[in-house]
Phi, psi and omega in degrees: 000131186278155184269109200250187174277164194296330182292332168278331183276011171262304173304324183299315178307351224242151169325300144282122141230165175241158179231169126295168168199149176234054227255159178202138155178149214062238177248027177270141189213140186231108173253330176279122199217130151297291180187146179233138218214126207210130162224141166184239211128173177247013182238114186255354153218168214290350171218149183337137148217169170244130175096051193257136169225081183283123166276133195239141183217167199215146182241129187255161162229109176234156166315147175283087166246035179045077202250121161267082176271359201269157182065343191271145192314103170224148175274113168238147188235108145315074186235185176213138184278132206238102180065014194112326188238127189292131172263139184216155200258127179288132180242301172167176155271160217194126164228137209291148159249210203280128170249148148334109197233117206197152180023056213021080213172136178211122170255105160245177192239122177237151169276127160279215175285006194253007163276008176296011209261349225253097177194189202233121192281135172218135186218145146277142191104186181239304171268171222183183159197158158356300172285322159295318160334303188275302150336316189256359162254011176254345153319301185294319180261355159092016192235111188310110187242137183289103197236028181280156172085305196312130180270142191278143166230162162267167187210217159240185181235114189294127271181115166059049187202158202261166180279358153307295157324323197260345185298330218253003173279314188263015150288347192287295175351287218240009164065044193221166159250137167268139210223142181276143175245251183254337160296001196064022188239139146303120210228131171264153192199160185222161175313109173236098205297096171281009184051013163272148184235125173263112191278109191332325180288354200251352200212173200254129190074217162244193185245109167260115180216162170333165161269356172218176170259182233237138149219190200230094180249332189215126212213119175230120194235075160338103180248339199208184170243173147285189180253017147280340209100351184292132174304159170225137157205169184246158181209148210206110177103168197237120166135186197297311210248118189222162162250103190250138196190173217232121168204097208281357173259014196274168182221156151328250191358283169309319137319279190327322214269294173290329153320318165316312179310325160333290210343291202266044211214096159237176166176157172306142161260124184194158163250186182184148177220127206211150165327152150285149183211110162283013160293354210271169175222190198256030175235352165312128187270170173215146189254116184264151149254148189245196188297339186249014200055353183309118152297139186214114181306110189211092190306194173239084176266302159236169212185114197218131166205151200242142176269147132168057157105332186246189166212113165228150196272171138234112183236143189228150180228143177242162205181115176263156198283226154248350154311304223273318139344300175260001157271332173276324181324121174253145151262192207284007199250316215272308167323287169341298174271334156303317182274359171285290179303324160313312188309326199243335182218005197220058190221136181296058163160127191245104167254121186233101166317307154218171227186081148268158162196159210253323180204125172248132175263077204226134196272318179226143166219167171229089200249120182282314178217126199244107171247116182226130170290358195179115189221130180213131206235177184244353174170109164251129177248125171218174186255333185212110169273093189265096162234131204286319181229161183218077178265127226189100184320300179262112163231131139263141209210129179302316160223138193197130184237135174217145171265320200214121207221097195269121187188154162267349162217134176223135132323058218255128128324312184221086227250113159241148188201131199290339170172155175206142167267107170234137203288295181230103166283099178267199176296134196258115158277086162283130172216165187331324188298308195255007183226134175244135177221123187284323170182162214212128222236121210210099154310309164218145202204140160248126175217145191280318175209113140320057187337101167320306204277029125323290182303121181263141111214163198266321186214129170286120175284094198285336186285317163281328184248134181265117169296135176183135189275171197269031164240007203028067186236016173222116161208140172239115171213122185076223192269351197239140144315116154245130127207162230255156161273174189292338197280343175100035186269140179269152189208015148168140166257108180269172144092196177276129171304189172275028184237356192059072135238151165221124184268156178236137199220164167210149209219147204258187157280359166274327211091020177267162187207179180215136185249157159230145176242211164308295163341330205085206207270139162292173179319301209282354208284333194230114204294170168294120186057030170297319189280123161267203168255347171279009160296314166280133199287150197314303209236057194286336161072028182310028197358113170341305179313319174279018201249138183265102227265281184293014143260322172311324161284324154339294236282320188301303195265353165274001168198150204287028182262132174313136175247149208212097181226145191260356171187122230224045182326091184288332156186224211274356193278347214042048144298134191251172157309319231276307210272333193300300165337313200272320146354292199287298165358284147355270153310354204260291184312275192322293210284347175299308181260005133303316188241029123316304195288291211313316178307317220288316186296304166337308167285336176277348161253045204294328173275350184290325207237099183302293191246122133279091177251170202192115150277136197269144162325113184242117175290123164225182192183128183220170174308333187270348171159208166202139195255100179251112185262093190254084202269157185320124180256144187217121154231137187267080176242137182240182272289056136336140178255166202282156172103331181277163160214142175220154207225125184240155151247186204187127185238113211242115168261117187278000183052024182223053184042031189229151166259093177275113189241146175199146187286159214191108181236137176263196178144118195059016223102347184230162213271105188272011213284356155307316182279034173227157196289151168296322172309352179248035152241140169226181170205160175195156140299126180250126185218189180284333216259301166176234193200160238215069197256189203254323159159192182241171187140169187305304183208171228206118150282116197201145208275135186313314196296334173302317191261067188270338192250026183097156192149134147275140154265111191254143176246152196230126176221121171252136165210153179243335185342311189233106187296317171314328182240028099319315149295329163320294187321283193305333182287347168352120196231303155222178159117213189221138161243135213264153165216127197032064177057048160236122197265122195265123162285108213229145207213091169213163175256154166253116206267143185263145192317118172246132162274150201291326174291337181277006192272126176283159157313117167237172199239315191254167180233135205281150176287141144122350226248147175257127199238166175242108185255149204215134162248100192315318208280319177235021132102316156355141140219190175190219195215121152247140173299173158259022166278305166326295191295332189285273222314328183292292180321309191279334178290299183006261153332291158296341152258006176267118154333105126294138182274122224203166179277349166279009202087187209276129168201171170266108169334301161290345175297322179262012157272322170304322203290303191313313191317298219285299190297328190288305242247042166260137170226148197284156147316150198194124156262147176298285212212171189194154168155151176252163171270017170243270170127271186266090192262165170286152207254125244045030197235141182264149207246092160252353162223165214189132180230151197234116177254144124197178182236134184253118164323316175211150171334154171241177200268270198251163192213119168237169206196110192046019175116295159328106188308073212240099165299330169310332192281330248272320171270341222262173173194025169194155181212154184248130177242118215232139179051071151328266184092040187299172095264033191187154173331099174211127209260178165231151198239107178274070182293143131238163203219096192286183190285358166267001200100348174256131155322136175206163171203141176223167176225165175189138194264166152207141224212136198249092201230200185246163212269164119267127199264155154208167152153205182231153190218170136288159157292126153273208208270334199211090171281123190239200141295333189285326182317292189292326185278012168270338170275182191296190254135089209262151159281092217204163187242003196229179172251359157316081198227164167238115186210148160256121155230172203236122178228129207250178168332123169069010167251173183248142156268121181240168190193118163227164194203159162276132178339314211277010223236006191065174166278110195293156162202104211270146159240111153249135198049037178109358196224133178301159178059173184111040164207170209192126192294137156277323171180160190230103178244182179260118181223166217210125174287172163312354171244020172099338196279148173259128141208177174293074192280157186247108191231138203256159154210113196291185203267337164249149169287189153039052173306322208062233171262122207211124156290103180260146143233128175278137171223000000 
């Protein structure tokens, strides 16, 4: 049973319902469905079997909308509007033959997937099992079969048999029947007890079933012949009653193994015709109750059920008694030539080279050519007829060409004729009704009134005739346009002036006015403060030149107003304000946090470094420019331990807009910065733009102005001169060493040479353990933990790019994509639907909300085609000022980030009322008479109602004509009703057609269930 939501399964019980339909295929979506007819089931004959491969086909009625429809696939759908939103129930697939087109209407019979089966089973090998099989027929027929749960048996590999023959051979193998299901796939299935329950209120008349239930005790299983001919079979269970069938892979075992599956499997064999519920399937068992309360287990084995706007089911379990089991009883030979004979004769199409027969009883035939000496038929339909004579008490005819039409009377309404000869013409009274005249040569003509949309002419003459509305606030005469206001002041003017130009003019309430001519727009044409801004266009593109350059600067520097840019080119580098502010800013910050870290060090080398002064550099910056101010730097530093060297700089403002900055090397305390070569000092400039250098020497001068707009002077200090003091350098034991101006606090022992051989092998590396690294190329090195060196190694890895099958990606990027790809579910609409569905057909529809539900967000969202980004979260939308009056459905696509797709539609149908309820006869059935009863909005004269009618009432049901001839049951019994009257009739929304109006033939009915068909 399929699983719908609880609000549908709530809905379905109820008394009154309405249904959907849906059919779709390709990008066709079908909502107008007439009636629909669906027959199958898992039983194709009258008593229990096993391997039944039943094909369920549905005979459809749809409206004539020049449908290229033959061949083609379509999905039906069941629903009901649920909350506001149609829920519609999956029925299966279907594929259309040649349909029928007959009274604007057009009906075919489409099949499901399981006649694709009917082809020739082929496997390689001699052995096999269950599962490849059925795998290998979905190969062959493209029709998906389902094999999850099922334990593979071996077998042979099936030999001379179409894959139809071998499904129902391994559904016997597994002690099932096979079924196309709602998804289009072949599905093996067993009975299964849904706990739906049917109630003596669900279903019509009584539940006529057997006097016992129907079980399963014995299975006789034909498998081979002898070399006589003789049957051979196995048998498995016991008693009166066996179920017997034919299968050459079956084994002892496996019989035996399904029977056990039996054990507990009875039921009633009964029919029953009951509301429809398209959840149930054709493996459901179902619990009837009959009038007397008794319950009864009653599978769906067979199953017909009918649309049309209702739903109803008919269902039968099937079951022969243990008489009618052994008066019936075939054996495998006898079977075996019923199914040769089905083959041959008992098939919707027959090719027959020749055919005596002395008398044929043929209910239907299709004959491409037919020769009969003598014929007598009581009614023939064709489409092209040849007869050399023809004689006929009646002939009527839609269109008809005669050459020659010999008669004593003919009775024409309306005669059009290229010429006639008449002996005696008397007086014609022509009127619209009965003459048509194509054209007409009318010397004078009195006529009393004159329709425009009469009036033909090619060209009206403005010079004879003055155009004019009857308030005069229009008038055309010649060439020119006026119009006028109520006082009759003209208040604008086209066309040519008194000067013969032509102008467009506009006029105050005085008559004063402005032109635009050939010339263009005048002085006066565009008022004072019309143009706002939003008249000018984003990239209206204005030339500087036209712009009066020195008020504008006026207006600026003359008022107190922000001039407010978001960006500012300051020179040829394109350096803006934006990055210089944030530049200095930057630097302010940094330099904050420098000689934050320098206390925090200073106190951790409080023994290397007694004393430190230091004036700090002071930044200033103003609107007129920015000012860098590099005042005289002094450091002191004392008891340094010997073997440290620290390299510092000092900055001299020479006060001739130059800057002197110079280096400084201590040890111990003392200023060493002679005993290194000038050449181990370097200096260069650092800016955004990259860096610069300035040459080498004790110290570098350089001018403020390079740096007003950002910049540094970085000092460098290296030296190789000396190996002592290159070991000095490198032997650092305590104290601080500044590196590019950052002061590093460095805390090490110097340590003696281990040799690398003496070291043992190890597998773990111990945690808290240190590694030491060296760079041959600048002799630079340092100490890393392994907690570190492992995180490095590991940032590595993971930001490093691979060429991978998802492509150049990053290891976590192609793990998130696989996670993302397991945990992907395709888009899916739930549901789609408005909240009017169905309107009265003359009522204008102007506003209409479109609901539906999504499994997920979609990547795009379209609405009639049209992409709205706006929706993308959204799950309804409202449409305002329509004005619809006609039939109009909509369509909702959506598309998630992988690209797949989903789609629905949902209508809205303009339709006309079928009225019911109980009344007295009145004095007149009228419009007032009808619109007092009740009111269904419907396209069919199909209804179902209960009323209740007391002394002197009637049940009465109108409809529109146009709806066909009813046929009423009440409590079960055809007829009791009578046409009353056929009037013209126009709803509550203006519209007129032609109704049909019913009454039953008694009064004081009491309570009564009608259905109309």
């Amino acid at each position: 049973m399929y699983q719908s939501t609880a609000a549908f399964g709530n809905l379905v019980q109820q008394d009154s319902r309405t249904f959907k339909a849906l059919l779709t295929y390709e990008a066709v979506s079908i909502t107008k469905v007439k009636s629909i007819k669906l027959t199958g089931g898992s039983e194709g004959g009258d008593d229990f079997s096993l391997g039944s491969t039943m094909s369920q086909y549905i005979e459809v009625t749809i409206p004539d909308g020049n449908l290229l429809i033959e061949g083609k696939e379509i999905f039906l759908q069941i629903g009901m509007d649920v909350n506001g939103l149609t829920e519609y129930i999956p029925m299966g697939y279907f594929t259309v033959g040649k349909p029928k087109k007959a009274d604007d209407q057009i009906t075919f019979t489409a099949y499901d997937r399981m006649m694709n089966t009917e082809r020739t089973f082929s496997m390689d090998g001699t052995t096999t099992n269950t599962v490849a099989v059925l795998k290998k027929i979905a190969d062959i027929t493209g029709v998906p079969v389902v094999t999850f749960g099922l334990t593979a048996i071996s077998i042979k590999v099936p030999k001379g048999y179409s894959c139809r023959e071998v499904l129902s051979y391994v559904a016997q193998l597994h002690g099932a029947f096979a079924v196309c299901n709602r998804r289009g796939q072949i599905e093996l299935h067993t009975y299964v007890d849904s706990d739906y329950k049917v109630k003596p209120n669900r279903y019509w008349g009584n539940f006529e079933h057997n006097d016992y239930v129907f079980d399963v005790s014995k299975f006789v299983c034909f498998t081979s012949q002898d070399k006589n001919g003789k049957s051979i079979s196995i048998t498995s269970g016991s008693g009166a009653r066996s179920v017997s069938f034919s299968n050459p892979f079956m084994t002892q075992t496996v019989l035996n193994n399904i029977l056990a599956s039996f054990k507990s499997f009875s039921y009633m064999p009964g029919t029953l015709k009951m509301m429809g519920d398209p959840r149930l399937d054709p493996w459901d068992i179902l619990t009837v109750e009959d009038l007397s309360g008794n319950t009864y287990k009653v599978p769906v084995m067979k199953l017909e059920w009918e649309y049309d706007g209702g739903l109803t089911y008919s269902v039968e379990a099937v079951g022969l008694s243990e008489e009618e089991t052994n008066a019936d009883y075939k054996g495998p030979q006898t079977k075996e030539m019923e199914r040769y004979y089905a083959q041959l004769v008992m098939i919707d199409q027959a090719m027959i080279n020749k055919l005596d027969v002395d008398t044929a009883n043929i209910t239907y035939a299709t004959i491409k050519k037919l020769s009969v000496v003598e014929e007598n038929v009581q009614k023939i339909n064709g489409e092209v007829g040849n007869f050399k004579e023809l004689t006929t008490a009646n002939f009527k005819a839609a269109n008809a060409q005669i050459d020659i039409l010999n008669g004593n009377y003919a009775n024409i309404k309306v005669l059009l004729s290229g010429g006639a000869g008449i002996g005696d013409l008397q007086n014609i009274h022509l009127t619209s009704a009965n003459a048509v005249i194509d054209s007409a040569l009318i010397r004078s003509a009195v006529i009393e009134t004159v329709a425009v949309s009469d009036l033909l002419a090619g060209t009206i003459s403005t010079n004879k005739f003055t155009i004019a509305s009857d308030d005069g606030g229009i008038r055309i005469q010649g060439a020119t346009q006026q119009w006028s206001d109520s006082d009759g002041t003209v208040r604008m003017q086209a066309g040519r002036d008194a000067n013969g130009d032509f102008t467009f003019s506009l006029f105050d309430k005085t008559g004063k006015g402005v032109l635009i001519d050939s010339t263009g727009i005048k002085e006066n044409a565009i008022a004072d403060g019309m143009i706002v801004n939003k008249m000018v266009a984003d990239n209206a593109g204005i030339a500087g030149s036209k712009l009066d350059i020195p008020s504008v600067v006026s207006e600026i520097n003359g008022s107190t107003e922000t001039i407010k840019s978001s960006l500012i080119w300051f020179d040829e580098e394109k350096q803006t304000l934006s990055q210089l502010y944030s530049k200095t800013a930057k630097d302010i910050e940094t330099a904050q946090k420098k000689a934050d870290s320098a206390s925090d060090v200073a106190k951790n080398a409080a023994e290397g470094i007694q004393t430190t002064n230091q004036n700090v550099a002071s930044i200033k910056t103003g609107l007129d420019g920015m000012n860098l101010k590099l005042s005289e730097t002094t450091s002191e530093l004392y008891g340094l331990k010997e073997g440290t060297l620290l390299y510092n700089c000092t900055y001299h403002d020479n006060g001739d807009n130059t800057t002197t900055v110079t280096a400084v090397v201590y040890r111990a305390g003392k200023d060493v910065t002679k005993e290194f070569p000038e050449s181990c000092y370097t200096w260069k400039r650092k800016t955004e733009a990259g860096e610069q250098a300035l040459g080498s020497g004790y110290s570098i001068t350089v001018s403020n102005n390079d740096y007003i707009f950002g910049g540094v002077v970085v000092g460098q200090f290296t030296t190789d001169a000396d190996e002592n003091q290159r070991k000095a350098l490198l032997s650092v034991q305590e104290g601080v060493v500044e590196i590019d101006g950052k002061p590093v606090s460095l805390s090490a022992e110097q340590k003696d040479y281990v040799d690398a051989n003496t070291l043992s092998e190890v597998v773990t590396i111990p945690a808290g353990k240190k590694f030491i690294f060296t760079d041959a190329a600048t002799n630079q090195g340092g100490i890393v933990a392994l907690e570190n060196l492992a995180r490095q190694i590991l940032l590595n890895l993971t930001t490093q790019t691979f060429e991978l099958d998802q492509g150049a990606k990053t290891l976590p990027d192609a793990l998130n994509e696989l996670n993302r790809d397991l945990q992907y579910i395709p888009i899916e609409i739930l549901a789609f639907s408005n909240n009017i569905g169905v309107a009265e057909k003359g009522s204008t529809l102007n506003e209409l909300t479109l609901k539906w539900q999504l499994n997920k967000d979609p990547e795009t969202i379209l609405m009639n085609g049209q992409v709205r980004a706006d929706l993308k979260t959204l799950r309804s939308l409202t449409l305002k000022d329509m004005a619809l009056t006609a039939d109009k459905t909509f369509m909702l696509q959506v598309r998630d980030e992988k690209g797949k797709t989903a789609q629905k539609n949902t209508s809205v149908v303009f339709q006309n009322g079928v009225y019911y309820g109980v009344s007295e006869i009145p004095e007149e059935v009228n419009n007032t008479f009808i619109l007092s009863l009740s009111r269904s909005l419907q396209g069919s004269r199909t209804k179902t109602f209960s009323t209740i009618s007391t002394e002197g009432q009637y049940v009465w049901y109108a409809f529109p004509s146009g709806y066909g001839t009813p046929v009423f049951n009440v409590g079960g019994f055809d007829g009791g009703f009578t046409k009353a009257a056929s009037i013209s009739f126009t709803n509550a929304s203006g519209y007129t057609e032609e109704y049909a109006v019913y009454r039953s033939d008694n009064g004081n009915l009491g309570t009564k269930t009608i259905k109309v068909t």
